[in-house]
Steps between C-alpha positions, in 0.01 A plus 500: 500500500599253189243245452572112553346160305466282710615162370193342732208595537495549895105541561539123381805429712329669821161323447562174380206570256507335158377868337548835585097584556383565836170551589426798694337458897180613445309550829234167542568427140907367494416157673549138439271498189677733316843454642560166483374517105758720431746341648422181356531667169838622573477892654483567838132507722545709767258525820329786626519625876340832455185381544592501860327145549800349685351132589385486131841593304644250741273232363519624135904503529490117627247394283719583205749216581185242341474714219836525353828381574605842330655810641289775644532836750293676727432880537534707816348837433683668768185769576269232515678274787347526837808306672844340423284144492477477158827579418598234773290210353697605173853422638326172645329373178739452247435737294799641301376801317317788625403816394437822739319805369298826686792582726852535594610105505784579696442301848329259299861373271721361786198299613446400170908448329556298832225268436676441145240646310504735202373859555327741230359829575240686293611850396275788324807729507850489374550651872316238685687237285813693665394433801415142503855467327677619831279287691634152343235400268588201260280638189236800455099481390504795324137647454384742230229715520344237217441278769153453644463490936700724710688755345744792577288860411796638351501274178799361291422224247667190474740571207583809675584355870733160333709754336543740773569244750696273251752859374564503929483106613641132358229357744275237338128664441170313412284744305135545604231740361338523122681120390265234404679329173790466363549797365467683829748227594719542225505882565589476874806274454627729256473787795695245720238278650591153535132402622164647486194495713142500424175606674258533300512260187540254808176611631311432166679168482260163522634408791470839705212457756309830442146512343477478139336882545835590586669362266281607212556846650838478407419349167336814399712742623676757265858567560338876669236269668697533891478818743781588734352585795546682851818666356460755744461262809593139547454241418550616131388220321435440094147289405287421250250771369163414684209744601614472867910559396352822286333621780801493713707651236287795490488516857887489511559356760369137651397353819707184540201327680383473123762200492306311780291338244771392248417167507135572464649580126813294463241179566160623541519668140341825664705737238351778700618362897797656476810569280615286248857478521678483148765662272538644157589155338116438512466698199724237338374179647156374262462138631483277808786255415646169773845651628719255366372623158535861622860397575606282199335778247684792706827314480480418127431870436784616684752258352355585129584857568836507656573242199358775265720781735838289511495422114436910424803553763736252299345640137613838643157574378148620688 
């Protein structure tokens, strides 16, 4: 298909964010702490529901109304949901963005669209992003195998999946997996991004609520310092390199009771309780920074480079 510019940027349009940075739903982690500071600083917090702790997302998603008058959305990981009562406190809270990933969100859009709210689905595959397509989604996640958490086996990077989905779809796509900077920023919206996400470098953040072990971990990761595991089961997953994520990489294949005591690592700072969930990008992240510096550095970055990239394009030059 020919490629279109977009005269807006529509990520902005559909979010009512002041920047085109979302913060990625990390299970226990995406909450008010971390999503209302990056909201206030202008990207989009997002809440988790994958935790599965129904009563507490509730709370988390109204407590964010004292925390910023900002926008913010929710995630429904469509494996993960026990019952259509999440989803129906959603329609009910005023919530206008939401983003649905780990399933077909198909008999979760007219729900959703008749509510008024904005719907983007998270796609590892240029044929799953087909897919969500046909079933009405507003805007596509779209996940490379960069990324840390849940992951498709079969992996296709991020550069990769924006320009296979992008050569076959107009539809707007937030790019997720390996960014952390503006570079990684710069690069995506040159693949046709118009927004990216982050995990990870959101993790390390100040403001994140894991132990400092955890975020040190990440700190002194090398850019080959993650496993993909379970490949050959599910959940596939990709973590940080730990004595407990080597031994279940050897194994090849991992018990998914192992993720019982997450937050006996996410909080407890237990490195060894479970798996620590993280990308690639902590092999380029070296410091614990407050988001809105994360942000206003990242967007600085990018806008030096596509300066530097639009002057070679008029120069005729490279």
């Amino acid at each position: 298909m020919t490629e279109t510019t977009p005269t807006t940027n529509r990520f902005l349009a559909h979010s009512g964010a002041r920047l085109p940075i979302v913060q990625a739903p990390m299970g226990w982690i995406a909450r008010r702490q971390l999503a209302s500071a990056v909201s206030n600083a202008g990207g989009l917090g997002i809440i988790e529901t994958s935790s599965g702790e129904t009563d507490n997302c509730k709370a988390e998603i109204e407590a964010m109304a004292d925390l910023t008058a900002a926008p913010f959305g929710v995630n429904l990981p469509i494996l993960f949901l026990r019952d259509d009562a999440m989803t129906r406190y959603i329609c009910d809270s005023g919530v206008k963005f939401v983003t649905t990933s780990a399933g077909s969100p198909a008999k979760f859009i007219g729900p959703l669209k008749e509510a008024g709210i904005v719907v983007y689905h998270a796609v590892p595959t240029v044929k799953a992003a087909l897919k969500a397509i046909e079933c009405g989604v507003d805007g596509l996640v779209v996940e490379g195998a960069e990324g840390g958490g849940f992951k498709n086996p079969e992996e296709v990077s991020t550069m990769v999946l924006l320009q296979g989905i992008r050569a076959v779809s107009d539809i707007p796509m937030i790019a997720a997996g390996g960014i952390c900077d503006g570079r990684g920023m710069a690069a995506a919206f040159a693949l046709g991004a118009e927004a990216v996400q982050m995990g990870t470098r959101f993790v390390s953040s100040a403001e994140s609520p894991v132990h400092t072990n955890f975020k040190s971990a990440i700190l002194d990761a090398e850019t080959t310092g993650t496993y993909v595991l379970n490949k050959k089961a599910s959940p596939c997953i990709r973590a940080l390199k730990t004595e407990r994520s080597a031994a279940i990489a050897e194994e090849g294949r991992m018990d998914f009771s192992v993720m019982g005591a997450i937050k006996d690592l996410y909080f407890g700072g237990d490195m060894e309780a479970s798996v620590a969930l993280a990308g690639q990008s902590a092999g380029l992240i070296d410091e614990v920074k407050p988001v809105d510096t994360i942000i206003n550095e990242m967007v600085t970055e990018f806008h030096a480079i596509s300066g530097r990239l639009g002057g070679l394009s008029q120069s005729g030059g490279f």
